[in-house]
VOPAGU-2260 file (C-alpha; in pm, 1 decimal, decimal comma):
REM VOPAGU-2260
SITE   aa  ch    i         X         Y         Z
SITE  UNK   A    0   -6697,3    4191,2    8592,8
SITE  UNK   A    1   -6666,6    4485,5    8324,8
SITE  UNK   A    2   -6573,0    4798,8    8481,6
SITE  UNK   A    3   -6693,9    5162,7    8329,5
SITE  UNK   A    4   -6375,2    5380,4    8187,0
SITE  UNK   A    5   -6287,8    5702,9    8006,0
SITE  UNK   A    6   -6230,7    5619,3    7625,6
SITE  UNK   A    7   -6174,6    5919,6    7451,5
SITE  UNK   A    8   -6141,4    6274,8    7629,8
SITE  UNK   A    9   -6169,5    6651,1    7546,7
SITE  UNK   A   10   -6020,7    6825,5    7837,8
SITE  UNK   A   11   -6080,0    7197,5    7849,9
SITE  UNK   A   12   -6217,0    7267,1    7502,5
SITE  UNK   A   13   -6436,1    7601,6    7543,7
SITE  UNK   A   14   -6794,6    7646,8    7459,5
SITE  UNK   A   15   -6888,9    7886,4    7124,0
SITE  UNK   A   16   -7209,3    7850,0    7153,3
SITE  UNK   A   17   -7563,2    7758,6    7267,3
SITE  UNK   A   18   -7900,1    7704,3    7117,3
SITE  UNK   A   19   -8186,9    7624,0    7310,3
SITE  UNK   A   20   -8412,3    7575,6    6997,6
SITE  UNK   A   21   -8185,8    7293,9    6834,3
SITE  UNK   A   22   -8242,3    6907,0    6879,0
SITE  UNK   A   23   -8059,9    6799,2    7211,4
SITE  UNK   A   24   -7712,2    6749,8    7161,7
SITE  UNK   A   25   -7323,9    6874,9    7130,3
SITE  UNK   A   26   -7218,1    7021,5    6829,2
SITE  UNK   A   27   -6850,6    6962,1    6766,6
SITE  UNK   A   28   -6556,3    6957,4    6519,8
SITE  UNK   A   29   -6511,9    6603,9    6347,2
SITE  UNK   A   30   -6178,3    6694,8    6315,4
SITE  UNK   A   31   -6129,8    6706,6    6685,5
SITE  UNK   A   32   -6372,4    6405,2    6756,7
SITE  UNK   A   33   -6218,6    6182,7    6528,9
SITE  UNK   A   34   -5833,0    6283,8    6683,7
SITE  UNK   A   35   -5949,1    6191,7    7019,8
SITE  UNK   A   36   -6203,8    5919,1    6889,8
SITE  UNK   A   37   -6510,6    6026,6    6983,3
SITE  UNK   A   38   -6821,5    5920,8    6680,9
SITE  UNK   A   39   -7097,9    6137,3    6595,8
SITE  UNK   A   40   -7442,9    6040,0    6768,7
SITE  UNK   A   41   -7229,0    5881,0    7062,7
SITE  UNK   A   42   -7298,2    5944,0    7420,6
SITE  UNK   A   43   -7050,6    6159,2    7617,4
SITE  UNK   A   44   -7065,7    6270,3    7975,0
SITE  UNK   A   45   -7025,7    6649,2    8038,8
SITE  UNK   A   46   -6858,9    6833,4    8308,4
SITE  UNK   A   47   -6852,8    7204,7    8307,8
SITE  UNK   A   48   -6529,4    7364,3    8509,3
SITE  UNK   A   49   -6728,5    7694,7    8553,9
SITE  UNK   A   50   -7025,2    7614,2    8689,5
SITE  UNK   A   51   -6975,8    7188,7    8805,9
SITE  UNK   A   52   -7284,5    7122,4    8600,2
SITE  UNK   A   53   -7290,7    6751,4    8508,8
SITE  UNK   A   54   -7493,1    6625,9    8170,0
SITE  UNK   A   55   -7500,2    6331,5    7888,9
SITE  UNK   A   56   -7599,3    6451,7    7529,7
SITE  UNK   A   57   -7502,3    6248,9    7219,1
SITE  UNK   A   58   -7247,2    6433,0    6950,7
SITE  UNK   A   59   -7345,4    6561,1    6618,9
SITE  UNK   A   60   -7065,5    6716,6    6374,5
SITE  UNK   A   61   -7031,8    7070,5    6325,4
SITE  UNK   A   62   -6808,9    7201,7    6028,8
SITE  UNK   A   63   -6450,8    7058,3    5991,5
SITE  UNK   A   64   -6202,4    7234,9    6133,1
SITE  UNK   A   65   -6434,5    7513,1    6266,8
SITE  UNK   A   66   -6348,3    7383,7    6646,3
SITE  UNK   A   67   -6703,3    7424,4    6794,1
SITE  UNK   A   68   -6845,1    7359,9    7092,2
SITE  UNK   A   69   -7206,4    7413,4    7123,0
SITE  UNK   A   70   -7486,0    7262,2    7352,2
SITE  UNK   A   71   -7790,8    7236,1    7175,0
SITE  UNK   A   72   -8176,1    7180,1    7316,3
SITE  UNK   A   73   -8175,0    7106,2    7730,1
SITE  UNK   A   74   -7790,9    7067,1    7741,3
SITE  UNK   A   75   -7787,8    7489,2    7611,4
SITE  UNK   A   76   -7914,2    7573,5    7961,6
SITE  UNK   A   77   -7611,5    7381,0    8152,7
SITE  UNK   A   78   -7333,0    7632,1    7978,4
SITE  UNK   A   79   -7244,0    7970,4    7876,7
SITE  UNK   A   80   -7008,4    8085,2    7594,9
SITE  UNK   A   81   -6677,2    8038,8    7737,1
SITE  UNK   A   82   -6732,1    7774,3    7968,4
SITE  UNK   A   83   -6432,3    7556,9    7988,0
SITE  UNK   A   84   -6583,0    7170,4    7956,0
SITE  UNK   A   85   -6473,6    6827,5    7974,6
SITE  UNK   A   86   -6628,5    6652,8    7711,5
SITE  UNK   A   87   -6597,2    6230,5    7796,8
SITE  UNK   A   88   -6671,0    5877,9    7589,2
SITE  UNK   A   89   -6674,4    5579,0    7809,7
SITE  UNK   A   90   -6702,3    5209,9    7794,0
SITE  UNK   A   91   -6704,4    4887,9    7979,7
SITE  UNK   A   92   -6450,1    4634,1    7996,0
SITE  UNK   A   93   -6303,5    4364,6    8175,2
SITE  UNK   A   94   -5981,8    4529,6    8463,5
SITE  UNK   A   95   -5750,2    4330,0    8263,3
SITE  UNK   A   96   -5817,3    4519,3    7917,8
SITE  UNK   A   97   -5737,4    4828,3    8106,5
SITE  UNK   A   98   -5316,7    4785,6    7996,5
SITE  UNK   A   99   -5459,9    4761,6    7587,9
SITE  UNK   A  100   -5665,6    5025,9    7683,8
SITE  UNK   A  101   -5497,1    5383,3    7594,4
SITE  UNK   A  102   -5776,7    5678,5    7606,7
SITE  UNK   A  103   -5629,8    5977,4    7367,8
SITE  UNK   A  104   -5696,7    6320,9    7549,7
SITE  UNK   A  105   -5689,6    6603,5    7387,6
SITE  UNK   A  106   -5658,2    6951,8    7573,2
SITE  UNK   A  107   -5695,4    7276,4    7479,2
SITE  UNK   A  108   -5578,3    7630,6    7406,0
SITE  UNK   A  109   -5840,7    7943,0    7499,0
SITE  UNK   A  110   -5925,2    7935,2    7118,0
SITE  UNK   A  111   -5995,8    7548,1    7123,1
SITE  UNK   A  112   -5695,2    7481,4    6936,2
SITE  UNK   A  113   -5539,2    7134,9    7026,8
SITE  UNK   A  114   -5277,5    7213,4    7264,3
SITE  UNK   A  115   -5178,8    6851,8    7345,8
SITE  UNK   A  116   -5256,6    6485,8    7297,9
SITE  UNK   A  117   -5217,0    6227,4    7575,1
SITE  UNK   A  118   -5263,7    5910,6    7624,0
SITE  UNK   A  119   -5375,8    5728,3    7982,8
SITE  UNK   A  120   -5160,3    5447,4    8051,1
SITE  UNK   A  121   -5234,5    5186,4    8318,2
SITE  UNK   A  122   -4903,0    4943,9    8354,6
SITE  UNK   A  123   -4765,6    4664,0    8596,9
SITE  UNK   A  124   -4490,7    4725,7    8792,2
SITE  UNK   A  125   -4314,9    4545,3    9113,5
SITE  UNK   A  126   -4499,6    4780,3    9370,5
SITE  UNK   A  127   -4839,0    4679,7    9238,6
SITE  UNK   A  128   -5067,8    4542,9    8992,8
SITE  UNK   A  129   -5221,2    4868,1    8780,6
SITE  UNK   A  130   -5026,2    5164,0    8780,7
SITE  UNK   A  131   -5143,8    5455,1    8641,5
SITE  UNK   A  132   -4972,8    5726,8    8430,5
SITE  UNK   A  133   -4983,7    6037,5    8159,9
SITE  UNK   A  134   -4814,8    6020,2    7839,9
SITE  UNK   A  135   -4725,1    6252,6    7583,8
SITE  UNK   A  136   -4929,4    6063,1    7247,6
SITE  UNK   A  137   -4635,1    6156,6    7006,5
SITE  UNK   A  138   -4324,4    6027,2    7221,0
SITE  UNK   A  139   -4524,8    5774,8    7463,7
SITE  UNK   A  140   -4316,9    5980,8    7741,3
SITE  UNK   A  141   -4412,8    6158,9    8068,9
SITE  UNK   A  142   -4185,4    6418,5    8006,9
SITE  UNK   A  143   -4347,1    6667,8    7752,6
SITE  UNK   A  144   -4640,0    6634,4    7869,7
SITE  UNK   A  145   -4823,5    6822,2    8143,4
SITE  UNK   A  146   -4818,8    6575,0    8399,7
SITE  UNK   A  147   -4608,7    6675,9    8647,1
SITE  UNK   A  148   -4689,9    7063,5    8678,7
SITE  UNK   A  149   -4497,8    7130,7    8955,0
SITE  UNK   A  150   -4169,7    6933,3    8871,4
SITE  UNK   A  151   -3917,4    7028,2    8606,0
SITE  UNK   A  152   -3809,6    6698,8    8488,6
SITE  UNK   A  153   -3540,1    6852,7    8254,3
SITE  UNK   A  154   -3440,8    7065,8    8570,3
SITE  UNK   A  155   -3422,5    6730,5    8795,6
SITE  UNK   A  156   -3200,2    6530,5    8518,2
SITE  UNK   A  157   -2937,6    6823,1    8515,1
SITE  UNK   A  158   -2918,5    6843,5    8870,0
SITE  UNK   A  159   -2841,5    6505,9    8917,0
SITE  UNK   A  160   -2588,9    6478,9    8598,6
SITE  UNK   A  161   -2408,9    6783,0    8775,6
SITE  UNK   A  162   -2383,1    6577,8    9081,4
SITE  UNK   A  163   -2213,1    6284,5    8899,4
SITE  UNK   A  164   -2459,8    6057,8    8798,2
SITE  UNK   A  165   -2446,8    5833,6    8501,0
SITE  UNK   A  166   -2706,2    5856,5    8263,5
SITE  UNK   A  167   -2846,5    5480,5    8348,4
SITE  UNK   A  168   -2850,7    5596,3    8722,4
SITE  UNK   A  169   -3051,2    5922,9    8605,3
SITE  UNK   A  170   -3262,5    5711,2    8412,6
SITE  UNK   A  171   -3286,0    5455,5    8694,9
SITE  UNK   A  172   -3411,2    5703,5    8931,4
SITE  UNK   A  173   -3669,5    5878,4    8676,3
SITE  UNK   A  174   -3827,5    5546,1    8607,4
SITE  UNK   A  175   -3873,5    5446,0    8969,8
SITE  UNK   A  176   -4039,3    5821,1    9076,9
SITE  UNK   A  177   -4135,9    5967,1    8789,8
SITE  UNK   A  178   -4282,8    5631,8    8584,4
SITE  UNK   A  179   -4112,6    5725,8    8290,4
């Protein structure tokens, strides 16, 4: 049984642009596709924060490093300039491909600068078979990464060092909650 799943993810990049009068598509920055691993003429989903429009267009490249976002043909009617979108490449595999598989998600700044890069990370423990967690793509950590964005991890680790715990114990305890 294959199962559909996110591959590749732009969360929060902003659209510059729309043109009604262009071939149907998304216009983006290669530079961005190819750091999250999205290919030109592939099929993404699109969900637009502002409005909850939902649409699939294919990707076409825009100019390197210009970090576009523009909805051409039908797809120009779905957004506005300054609509914050999640942009989505999928695929199908079998559940157990799902620990080798580690989507890159990339979010964003107001200027659709790269603010972060994640990785999804589905894992075994004790407590059950698929586990599910958010790490930061440069130190395969939870804890730099925006996760958690009501707990202070840092914040949680000094408390408990000024309370006497060893560092195993603190790093005992972060593993079990935290899945770090």
């Amino acid at each position: 049984m294959s199962i559909k799943v996110i591959r590749a993810k732009l969360h929060g990049i902003r659209v510059t642009g729309a043109d009604l009068n262009y071939h149907g598509s998304i216009t983006l920055d290669p530079v961005q596709c190819q750091q999250a691993g999205i290919y030109p003429m592939e099929f993404v989903e699109i969900w637009n924060k502002n409005s909850g429009a939902r649409i699939s267009t294919y990707v076409i490249h825009g100019e390197p490093g210009s970090r576009c976002c523009v909805l051409n043909g039908a797809a120009a009617r779905t957004c506005q300039k300054g609509d914050e979108l999640i942009i989505a490449a999928c695929d199908f595999i079998e559940p157990g491909a799902l620990y080798d598989t580690k989507p890159r998600i990339l979010t964003f700044l107001p200027d659709n600068k790269v603010d972060q890069v994640l990785l999804y990370d589905v894992y075994a423990s004790e407590e059950r078979p698929y586990n599910f967690r958010i790490l930061d793509a440069a130190k395969q950590t939870v804890d730099e990464c925006h996760t958690w964005p009501n707990v202070d991890i840092s914040a949680i680790r000094a408390d408990l060092e000024e309370r006497g715990w060893s560092k195993p114990e603190i790093d005992a305890f972060m593993a079990h909650y935290f899945s770090l």
